[in-house]
C-alpha positions in Angstrom: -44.8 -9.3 -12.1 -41.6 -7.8 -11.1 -38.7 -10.3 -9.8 -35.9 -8.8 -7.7 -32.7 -10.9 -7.5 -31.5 -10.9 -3.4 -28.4 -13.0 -4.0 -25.2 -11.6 -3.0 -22.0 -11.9 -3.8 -19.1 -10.6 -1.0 -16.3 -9.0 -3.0 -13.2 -7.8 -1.8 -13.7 -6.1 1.9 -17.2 -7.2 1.8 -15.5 -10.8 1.6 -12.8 -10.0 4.1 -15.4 -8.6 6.8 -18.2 -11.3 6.1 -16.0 -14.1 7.1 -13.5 -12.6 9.8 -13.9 -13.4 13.6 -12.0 -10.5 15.3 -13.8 -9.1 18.1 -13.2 -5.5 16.8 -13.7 -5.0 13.3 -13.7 -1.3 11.4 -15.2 -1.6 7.3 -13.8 1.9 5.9 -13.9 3.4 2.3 -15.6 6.1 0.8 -19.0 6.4 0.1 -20.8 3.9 -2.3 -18.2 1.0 -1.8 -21.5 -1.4 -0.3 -19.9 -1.6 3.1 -23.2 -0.4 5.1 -25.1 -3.7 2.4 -22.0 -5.7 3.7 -23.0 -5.4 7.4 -26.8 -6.0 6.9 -26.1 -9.2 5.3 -23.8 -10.4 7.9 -26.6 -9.4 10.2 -29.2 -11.2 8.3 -27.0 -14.4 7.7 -26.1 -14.4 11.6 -29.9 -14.3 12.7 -31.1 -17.2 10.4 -27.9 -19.2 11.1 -27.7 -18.8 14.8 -31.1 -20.0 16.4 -31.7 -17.5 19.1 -29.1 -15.0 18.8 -29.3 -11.3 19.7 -27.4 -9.1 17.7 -28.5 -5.2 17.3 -27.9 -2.3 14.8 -26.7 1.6 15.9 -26.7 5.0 15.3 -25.4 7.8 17.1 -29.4 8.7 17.2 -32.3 6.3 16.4 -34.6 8.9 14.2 -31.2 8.8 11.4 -31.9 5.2 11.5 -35.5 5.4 9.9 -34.4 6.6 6.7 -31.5 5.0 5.9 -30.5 1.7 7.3 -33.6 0.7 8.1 -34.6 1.5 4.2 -31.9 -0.8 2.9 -32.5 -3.5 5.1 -36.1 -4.0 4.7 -35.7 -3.4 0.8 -32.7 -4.8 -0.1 -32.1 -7.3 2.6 -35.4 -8.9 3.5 -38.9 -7.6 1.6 -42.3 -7.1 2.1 -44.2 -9.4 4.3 -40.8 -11.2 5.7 -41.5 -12.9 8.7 -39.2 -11.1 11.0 -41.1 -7.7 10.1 -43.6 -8.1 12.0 -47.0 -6.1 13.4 -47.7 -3.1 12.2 -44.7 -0.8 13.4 -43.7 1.9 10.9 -39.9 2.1 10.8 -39.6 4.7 13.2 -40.8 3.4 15.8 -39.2 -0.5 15.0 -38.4 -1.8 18.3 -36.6 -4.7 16.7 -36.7 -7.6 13.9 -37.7 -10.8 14.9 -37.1 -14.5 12.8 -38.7 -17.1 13.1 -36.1 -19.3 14.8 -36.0 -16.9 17.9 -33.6 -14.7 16.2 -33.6 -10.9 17.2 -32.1 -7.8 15.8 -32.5 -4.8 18.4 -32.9 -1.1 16.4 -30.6 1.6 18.4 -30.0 4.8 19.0 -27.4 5.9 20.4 -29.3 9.0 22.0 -31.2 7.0 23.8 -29.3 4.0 24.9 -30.8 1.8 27.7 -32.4 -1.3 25.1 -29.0 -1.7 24.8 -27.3 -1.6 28.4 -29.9 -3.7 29.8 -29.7 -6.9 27.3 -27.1 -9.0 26.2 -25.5 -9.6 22.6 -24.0 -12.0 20.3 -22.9 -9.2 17.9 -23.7 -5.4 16.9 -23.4 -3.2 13.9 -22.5 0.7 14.2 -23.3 2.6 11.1 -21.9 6.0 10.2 -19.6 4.9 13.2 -17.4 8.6 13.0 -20.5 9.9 14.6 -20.5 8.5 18.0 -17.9 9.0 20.5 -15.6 6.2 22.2 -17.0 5.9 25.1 -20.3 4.3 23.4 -18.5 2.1 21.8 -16.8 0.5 24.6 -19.9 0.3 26.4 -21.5 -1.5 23.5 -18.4 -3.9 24.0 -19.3 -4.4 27.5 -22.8 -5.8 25.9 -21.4 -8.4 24.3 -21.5 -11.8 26.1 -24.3 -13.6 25.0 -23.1 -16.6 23.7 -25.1 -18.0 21.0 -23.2 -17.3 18.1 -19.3 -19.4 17.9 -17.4 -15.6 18.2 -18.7 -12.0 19.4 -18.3 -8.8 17.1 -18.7 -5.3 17.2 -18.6 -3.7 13.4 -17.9 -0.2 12.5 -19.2 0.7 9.3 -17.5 4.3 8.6 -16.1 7.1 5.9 -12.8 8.5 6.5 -12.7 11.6 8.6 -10.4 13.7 10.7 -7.0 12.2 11.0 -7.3 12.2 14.7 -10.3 10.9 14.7 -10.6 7.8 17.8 -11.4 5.2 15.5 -9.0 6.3 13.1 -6.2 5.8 16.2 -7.8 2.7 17.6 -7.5 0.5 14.7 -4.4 -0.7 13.5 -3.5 -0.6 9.9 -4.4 -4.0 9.7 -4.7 -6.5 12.4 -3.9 -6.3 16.4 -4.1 -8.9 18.6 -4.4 -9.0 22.7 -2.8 -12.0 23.8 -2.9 -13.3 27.7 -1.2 -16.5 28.8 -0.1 -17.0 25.0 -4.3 -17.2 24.4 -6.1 -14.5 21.8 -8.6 -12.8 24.0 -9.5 -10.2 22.2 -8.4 -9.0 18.5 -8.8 -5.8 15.7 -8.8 -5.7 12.4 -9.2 -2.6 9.8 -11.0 -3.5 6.1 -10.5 -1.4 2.9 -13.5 -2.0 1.0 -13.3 -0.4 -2.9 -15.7 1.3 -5.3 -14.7 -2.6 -6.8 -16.0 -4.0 -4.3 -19.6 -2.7 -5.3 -21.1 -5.0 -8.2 -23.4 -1.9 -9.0 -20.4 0.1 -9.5 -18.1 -2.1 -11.2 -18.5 -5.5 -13.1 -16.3 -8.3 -12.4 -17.1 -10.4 -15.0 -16.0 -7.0 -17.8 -13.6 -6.0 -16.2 -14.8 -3.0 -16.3 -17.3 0.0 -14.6 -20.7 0.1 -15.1 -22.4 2.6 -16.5 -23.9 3.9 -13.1 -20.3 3.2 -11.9 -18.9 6.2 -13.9 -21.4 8.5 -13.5 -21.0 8.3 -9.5 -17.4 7.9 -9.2 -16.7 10.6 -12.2 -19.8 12.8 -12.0 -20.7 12.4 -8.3 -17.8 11.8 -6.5 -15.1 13.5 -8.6 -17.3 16.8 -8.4 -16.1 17.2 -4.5 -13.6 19.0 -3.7 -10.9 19.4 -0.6 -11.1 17.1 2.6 -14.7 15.7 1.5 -13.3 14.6 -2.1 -10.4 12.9 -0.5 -12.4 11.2 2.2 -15.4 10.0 0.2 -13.2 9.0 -3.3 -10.0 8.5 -2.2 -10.5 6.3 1.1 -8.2 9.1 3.1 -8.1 10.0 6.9 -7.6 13.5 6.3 -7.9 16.8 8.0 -10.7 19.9 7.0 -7.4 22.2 6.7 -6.3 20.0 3.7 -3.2 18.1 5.1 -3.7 15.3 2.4 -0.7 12.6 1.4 -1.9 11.1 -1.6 1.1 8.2 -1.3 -0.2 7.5 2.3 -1.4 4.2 2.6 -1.6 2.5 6.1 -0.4 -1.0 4.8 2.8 -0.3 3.7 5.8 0.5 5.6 7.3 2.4 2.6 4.6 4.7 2.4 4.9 5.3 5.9 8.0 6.6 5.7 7.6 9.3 2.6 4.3 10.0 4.8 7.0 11.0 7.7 9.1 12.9 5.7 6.1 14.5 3.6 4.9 16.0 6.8 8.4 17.0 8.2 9.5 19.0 5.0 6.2 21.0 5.8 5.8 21.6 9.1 8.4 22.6 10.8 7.3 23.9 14.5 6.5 20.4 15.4 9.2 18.1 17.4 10.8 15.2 15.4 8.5 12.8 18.4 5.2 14.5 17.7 5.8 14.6 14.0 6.3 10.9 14.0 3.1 10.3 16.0 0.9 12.3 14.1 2.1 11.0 10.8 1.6 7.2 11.2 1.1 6.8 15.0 4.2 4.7 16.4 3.3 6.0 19.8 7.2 7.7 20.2 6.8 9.8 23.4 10.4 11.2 23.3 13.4 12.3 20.9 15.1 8.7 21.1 12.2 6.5 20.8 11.1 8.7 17.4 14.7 8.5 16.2 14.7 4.5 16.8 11.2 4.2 15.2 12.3 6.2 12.1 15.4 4.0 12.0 13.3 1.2 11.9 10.3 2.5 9.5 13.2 3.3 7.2 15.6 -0.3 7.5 12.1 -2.0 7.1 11.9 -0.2 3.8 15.2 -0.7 2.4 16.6 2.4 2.9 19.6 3.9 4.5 19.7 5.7 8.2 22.8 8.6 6.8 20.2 11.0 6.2 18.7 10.6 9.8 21.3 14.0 11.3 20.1 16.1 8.4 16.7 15.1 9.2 17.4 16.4 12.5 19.0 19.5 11.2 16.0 20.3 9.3 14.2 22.1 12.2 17.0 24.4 12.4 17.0 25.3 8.3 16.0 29.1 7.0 14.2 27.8 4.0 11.7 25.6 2.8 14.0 25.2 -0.4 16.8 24.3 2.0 15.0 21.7 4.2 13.9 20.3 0.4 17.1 19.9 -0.6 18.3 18.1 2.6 15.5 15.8 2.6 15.4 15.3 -1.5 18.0 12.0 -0.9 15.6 10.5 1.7 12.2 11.4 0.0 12.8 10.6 -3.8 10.5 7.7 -4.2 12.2 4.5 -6.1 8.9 2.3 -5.3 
């Protein structure tokens, strides 16, 4: 007889998103971090801890849920003959999960949404979340109001994908809060979660990868190539021409600003406002508020503001070397 150990461990942004209460939560990485695991547990946890609680996982279309998160769930999560898999339902055509304590867990497709615009929700999980479009997701918002769990989430479980993508713009680098009458109504918060963050992938008590680990991350993973490699090893937001800034990283202010000037020094026909935007979303609309939030981006990072006019200048330089050497004093890195 075959015994299968179900215990898990939260590790890293599987920690981070386990215990977090914002109402608007985005797990990102690249593939094989254990995000997707991350959000069945949480589902699982919620539904035997909260008596009577309605909570529901999505897809952009129900028939992609059959064959994978419905397979992890029931085979990972729960097993064989668990009480809330009940009748005789193959997976695709799973209505729902229900525990004994009154518990539910609605099964959603996107593509055919109406399960979930006529019933209320404590909570909801969207997998493979760079699939659906914004307007679903606000109306999945709308859903919840149930009230039987202490907070109400909506999780995004995603990969990196187009810069511009809407989730990509609607989640802060880390946490946003909307506050009315000096009360938190309504919050956002963006998790990193790491190939660490996987105990298949690497083992904490080592120090060191497993031997699975290295074949995915070096045979699997490091075998892509442009946009997909950097999305599903690198944990970028980048675009399918290739715009990739391998010192990007949304939590630092000083990697903000080389992103800035990275983008400036190479594309030129773009206004010093729309630059800005694009390359870390301040939300500048005109020359004097991109000039103010440049000043700041680079105070905030310990560096001087001289070098702002010969940024400016730069649009009107005849050479890429030129516009390099005008920008070299602002974009040598001492980080």
């Amino acid at each position: 007889m075959t015994t299968i150990d179900r215990r898990y461990r939260a590790i890293g942004g599987a920690a981070e998103l386990f215990t977090c209460e914002d109402r608007e939560v985005m797990g990102e990485s690249g593939a094989g971090t254990g995000k997707t695991h991350c959000l069945l547990r949480k589902g699982d946890w919620t539904a035997k801890k909260y008596p009577g609680c309605r909570q529901f996982f999505a897809r952009d279309t129900r028939a992609s849920m059959t064959e994978s998160v419905l397979v992890e769930f029931e085979e990972s999560v729960l097993w064989p003959g668990h009480p809330a898999i009940s009748g005789n339902a193959s997976r695709a055509n799973r209505h729902s999960y229900v525990y004994p304590n009154g518990s539910e867990i609605y099964i959603v497709g996107l593509d055919n949404p109406n399960r979930l615009m006529s019933t209320q929700f404590d909570r909801g999980y969207l997998f493979e979340a760079t699939e659906a479009k914004q307007e679903a997701w606000e109306l999945m918002l709308t859903r919840l109001r149930n009230g039987k769990t202490p907070y109400h989430q909506l999780v995004a479980d995603c990969n990196p994908g187009p810069r511009g993508h809407w989730l990509n713009k609607r989640f802060p680098a880390d946490r946003e809060e909307v506050v009315v009458d000096g009360v938190v109504v309504s919050s956002r918060r963006r998790i990193l979660f790491r190939h660490e963050d996987n105990p298949r992938l690497f083992d904490y008590e080592k120090g060191e990868w497993t031997k699975f680990g290295v074949e995915y991350l070096y045979g699997t993973l490091g075998s892509l190539t442009g946009a997909r490699r950097e999305r599903l090893l690198h944990h970028r937001w980048v675009s399918e021409e290739g715009q990739v800034w391998p010192e990007y990283d949304p939590r630092s202010t000083a990697s903000i600003e080389r992103t800035c000037l990275r983008w400036l020094s190479t594309t030129r026909r773009l206004t010093l406002d729309t630059t800005l935007r694009d390359a870390y979303r301040c939300g500048a609309s005109t020359p004097t508020n991109a000039d103010t939030e440049l000043r700041r981006c680079i105070n905030a990072a310990g560096r001087s503001t001289n070098g702002l006019s010969r940024l400016r200048s730069y649009r009107k330089s005849s050479s890429s070397s030129e516009a390099s050497r005008m920008l070299r004093g602002l974009t040598t890195s001492r980080y």
